[in-house]
C-alpha positions in Angstrom: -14.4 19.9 3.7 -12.4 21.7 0.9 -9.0 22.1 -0.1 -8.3 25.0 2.2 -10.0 22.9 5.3 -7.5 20.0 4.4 -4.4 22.8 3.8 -5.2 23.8 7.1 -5.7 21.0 9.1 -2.1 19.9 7.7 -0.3 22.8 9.0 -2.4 22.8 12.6 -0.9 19.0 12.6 2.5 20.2 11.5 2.6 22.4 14.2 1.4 19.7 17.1 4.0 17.3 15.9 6.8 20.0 16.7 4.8 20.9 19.7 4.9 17.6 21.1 8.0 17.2 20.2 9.3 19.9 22.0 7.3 18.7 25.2 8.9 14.9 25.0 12.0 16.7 24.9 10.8 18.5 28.2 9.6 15.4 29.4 12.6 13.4 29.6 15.0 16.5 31.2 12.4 16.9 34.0 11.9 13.4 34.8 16.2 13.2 35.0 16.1 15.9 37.2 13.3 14.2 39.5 15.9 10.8 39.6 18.4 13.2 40.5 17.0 15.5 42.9 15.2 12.3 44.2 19.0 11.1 45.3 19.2 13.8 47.9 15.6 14.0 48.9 15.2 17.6 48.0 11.3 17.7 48.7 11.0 21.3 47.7 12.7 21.6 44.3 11.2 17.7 44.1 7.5 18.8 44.1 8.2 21.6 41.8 9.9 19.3 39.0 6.3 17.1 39.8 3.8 20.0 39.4 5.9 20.8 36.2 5.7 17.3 34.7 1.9 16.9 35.5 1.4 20.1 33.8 3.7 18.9 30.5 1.5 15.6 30.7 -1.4 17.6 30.7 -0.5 19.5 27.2 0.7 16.4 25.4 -2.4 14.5 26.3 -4.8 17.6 24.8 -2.4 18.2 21.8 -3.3 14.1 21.2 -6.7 14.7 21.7 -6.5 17.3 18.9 -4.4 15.5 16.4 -6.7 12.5 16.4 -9.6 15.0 15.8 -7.2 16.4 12.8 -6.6 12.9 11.8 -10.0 11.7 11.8 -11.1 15.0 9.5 -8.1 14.1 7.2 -9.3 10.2 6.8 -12.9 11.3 5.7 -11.6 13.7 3.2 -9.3 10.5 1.5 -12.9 8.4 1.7 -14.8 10.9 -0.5 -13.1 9.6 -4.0 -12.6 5.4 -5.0 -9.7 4.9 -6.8 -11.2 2.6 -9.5 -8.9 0.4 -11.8 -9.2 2.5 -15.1 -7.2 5.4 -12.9 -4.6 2.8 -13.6 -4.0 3.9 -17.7 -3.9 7.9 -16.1 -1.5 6.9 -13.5 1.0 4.9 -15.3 1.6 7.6 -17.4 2.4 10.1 -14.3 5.7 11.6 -13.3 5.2 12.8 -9.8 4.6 11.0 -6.6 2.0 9.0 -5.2 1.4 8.2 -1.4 -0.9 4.7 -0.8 -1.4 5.4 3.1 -3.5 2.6 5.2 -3.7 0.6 8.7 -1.0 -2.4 8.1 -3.1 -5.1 6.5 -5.4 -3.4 4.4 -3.9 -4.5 1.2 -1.4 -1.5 0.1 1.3 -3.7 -1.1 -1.5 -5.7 -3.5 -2.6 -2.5 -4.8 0.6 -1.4 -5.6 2.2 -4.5 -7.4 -1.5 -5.0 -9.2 -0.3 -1.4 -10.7 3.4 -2.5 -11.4 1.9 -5.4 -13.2 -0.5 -3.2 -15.1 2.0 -1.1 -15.7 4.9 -3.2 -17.2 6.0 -0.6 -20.4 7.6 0.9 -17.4 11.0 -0.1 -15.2 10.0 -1.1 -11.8 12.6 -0.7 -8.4 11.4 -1.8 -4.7 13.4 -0.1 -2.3 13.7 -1.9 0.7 15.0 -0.9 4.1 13.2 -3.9 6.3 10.8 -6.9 5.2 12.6 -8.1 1.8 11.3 -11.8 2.4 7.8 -10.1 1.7 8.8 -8.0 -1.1 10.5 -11.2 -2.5 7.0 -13.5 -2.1 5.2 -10.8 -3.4 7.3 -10.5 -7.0 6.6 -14.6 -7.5 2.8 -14.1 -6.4 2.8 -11.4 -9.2 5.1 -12.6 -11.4 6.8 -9.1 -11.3 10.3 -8.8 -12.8 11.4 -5.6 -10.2 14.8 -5.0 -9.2 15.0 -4.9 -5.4 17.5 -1.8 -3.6 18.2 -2.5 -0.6 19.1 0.1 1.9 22.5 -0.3 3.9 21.1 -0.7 7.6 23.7 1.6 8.3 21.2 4.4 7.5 19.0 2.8 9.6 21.7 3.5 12.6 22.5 6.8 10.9 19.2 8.7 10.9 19.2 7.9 14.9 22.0 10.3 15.4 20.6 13.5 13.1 20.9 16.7 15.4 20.7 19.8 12.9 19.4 20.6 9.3 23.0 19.9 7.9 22.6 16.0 9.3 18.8 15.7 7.3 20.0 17.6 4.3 23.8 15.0 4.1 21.5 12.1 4.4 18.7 12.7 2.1 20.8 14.1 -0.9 23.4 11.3 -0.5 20.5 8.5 -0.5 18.7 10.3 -3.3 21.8 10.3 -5.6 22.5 6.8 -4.6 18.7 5.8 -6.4 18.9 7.9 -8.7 22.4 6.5 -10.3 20.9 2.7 -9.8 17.7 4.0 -12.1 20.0 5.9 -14.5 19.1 4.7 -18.0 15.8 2.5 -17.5 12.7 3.1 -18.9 10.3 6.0 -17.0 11.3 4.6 -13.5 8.6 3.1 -11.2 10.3 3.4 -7.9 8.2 2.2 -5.0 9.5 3.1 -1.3 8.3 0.4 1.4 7.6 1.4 3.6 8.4 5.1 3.6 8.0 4.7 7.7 11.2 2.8 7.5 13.3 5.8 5.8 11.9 8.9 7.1 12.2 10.6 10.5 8.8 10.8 12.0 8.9 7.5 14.9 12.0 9.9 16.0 10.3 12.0 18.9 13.8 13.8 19.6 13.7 15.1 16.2 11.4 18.2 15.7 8.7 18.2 12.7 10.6 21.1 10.9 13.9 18.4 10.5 11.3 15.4 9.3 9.7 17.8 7.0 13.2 18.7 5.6 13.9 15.2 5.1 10.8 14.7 2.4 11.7 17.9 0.8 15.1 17.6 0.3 14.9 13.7 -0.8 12.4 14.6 -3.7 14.2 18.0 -4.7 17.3 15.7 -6.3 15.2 13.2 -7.5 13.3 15.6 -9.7 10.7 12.8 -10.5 8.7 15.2 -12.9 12.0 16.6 -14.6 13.5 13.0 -14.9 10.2 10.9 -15.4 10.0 9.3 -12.1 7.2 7.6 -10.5 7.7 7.6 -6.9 5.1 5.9 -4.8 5.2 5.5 -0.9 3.8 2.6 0.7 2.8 4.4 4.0 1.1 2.5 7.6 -1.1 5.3 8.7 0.1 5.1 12.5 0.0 8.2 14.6 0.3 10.2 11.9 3.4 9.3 10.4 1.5 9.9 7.0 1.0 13.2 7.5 4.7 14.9 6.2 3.9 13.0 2.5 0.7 15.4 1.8 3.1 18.4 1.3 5.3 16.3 -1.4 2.4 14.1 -3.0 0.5 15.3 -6.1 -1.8 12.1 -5.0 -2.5 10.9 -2.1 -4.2 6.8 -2.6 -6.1 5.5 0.6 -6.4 1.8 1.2 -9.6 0.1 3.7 -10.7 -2.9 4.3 -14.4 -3.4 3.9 -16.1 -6.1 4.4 -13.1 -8.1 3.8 -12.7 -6.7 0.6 -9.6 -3.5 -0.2 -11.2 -0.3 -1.1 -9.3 2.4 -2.7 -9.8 6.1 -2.4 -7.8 8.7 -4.0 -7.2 12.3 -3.9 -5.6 14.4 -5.9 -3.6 17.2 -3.6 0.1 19.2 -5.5 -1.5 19.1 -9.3 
């Protein structure tokens, strides 16, 4: 598998996520009109609505089948390379962004602070947007002088009510200018986003894949983290593809297993 295999396996799964999207959407207006039509015991109009939900049930569950395939080709690719602690000198000296993407529990948040620590000639910032008591017992285990930002939970609420492209574009400038003024001034930034499932779109099913890809893009375009010598790194649980949207920002892409116990790290370099 090669560049142009993984290029486009991304867009196939781009264009399932908007697919399946779309059908969700369809999903939840037939099965209102069944409820309804259901009140007045229209059987005609009733079986149609069923034949036409069966039928929508029957796409989603073979657009699934495919991502996982998609997914599964993806996961080998990030195996083929172990991200070995002298990568550590290369990386710390990198303006770009870097996605660590694993199951929950395979030791992401280790790897990462292990790298903070290693990397201490730098300023480090933990954004936070959920779990700060971990974040918190994580600097003591470390040792790790970080400063914490905490996301308003208001975005939280916000980001539930996006419609259009204007909504994503609002959002992601106005909480990009907001990290960018707390970083203002400090040494090469570190800024590490946990988890990046937290502040992105994608466990929105009402909101298509162009809108969640929007999100990434416009977030990073005012951060500049090449032109203002930013590290951004995205701690990422690989669930049901929610990693996927990062590839198209990341210039490395770091993937955490557990083996035998033990963390194994794999990386791959993708926008260099």
């Amino acid at each position: 598998m090669d560049e142009k295999d993984i290029s486009e396996n991304i867009e196939e799964l781009e264009k399932i996520n908007t697919e399946l999207a779309n059908l969700n959407l369809k999903k939840k207006a037939l099965s209102a009109k069944i409820i309804e039509n259901s009140k007045n015991n229209d059987i005609i109009s009733l079986s149609s609505f069923l034949n036409d939900l069966g039928e929508n049930e029957t796409k989603i569950k073979e657009l699934n089948q495919r991502k996982q395939e998609l997914l599964k080709n993806l996961r080998n690719f990030l195996k083929e390379r172990e991200l070995l602690f002298e990568n550590y000198r290369m990386l710390c000296d990198f303006n770009g962004i870097i996605s660590v993407i694993g199951s929950p529990g395979t030791g992401k948040l280790d790897m990462i602070f292990k790298f903070l620590t290693y990397c201490s000639k730098r300023d480090s910032f933990l954004m936070v947007l959920k779990d700060r008591e971990r974040i918190t017992e994580m600097m003591k285990k470390y040792n790790l002088n970080s400063d914490i930002l905490l996301i308003n939970p208001l975005y939280y609420m916000k980001k539930y009510n996006i419609e259009k492209l204007d909504d994503v574009e609002k959002i992601a400038v106005r909480l990009s200018k907001e990290i960018y003024k707390a970083v203002l001034g400090k040494r090469d930034p570190i800024i590490v986003v946990h988890r990046s499932n937290d502040l992105s779109l994608d466990r929105i099913n009402e909101v298509s894949n162009l809108l969640k890809e929007e999100f990434w893009i416009k977030f990073i375009e005012n951060l500049s983290p090449k032109d203002n010598k930013l590290l951004i790194i995205f701690n990422c649980d690989d669930y049901e593809g929610e990693c996927i949207n990062l590839m198209g920002i990341s210039d490395y892409m770091v993937r955490v297993e557990l083996k035998d116990n033990k963390s194994k790290y794999f990386v791959s370099k993708l926008n260099l």
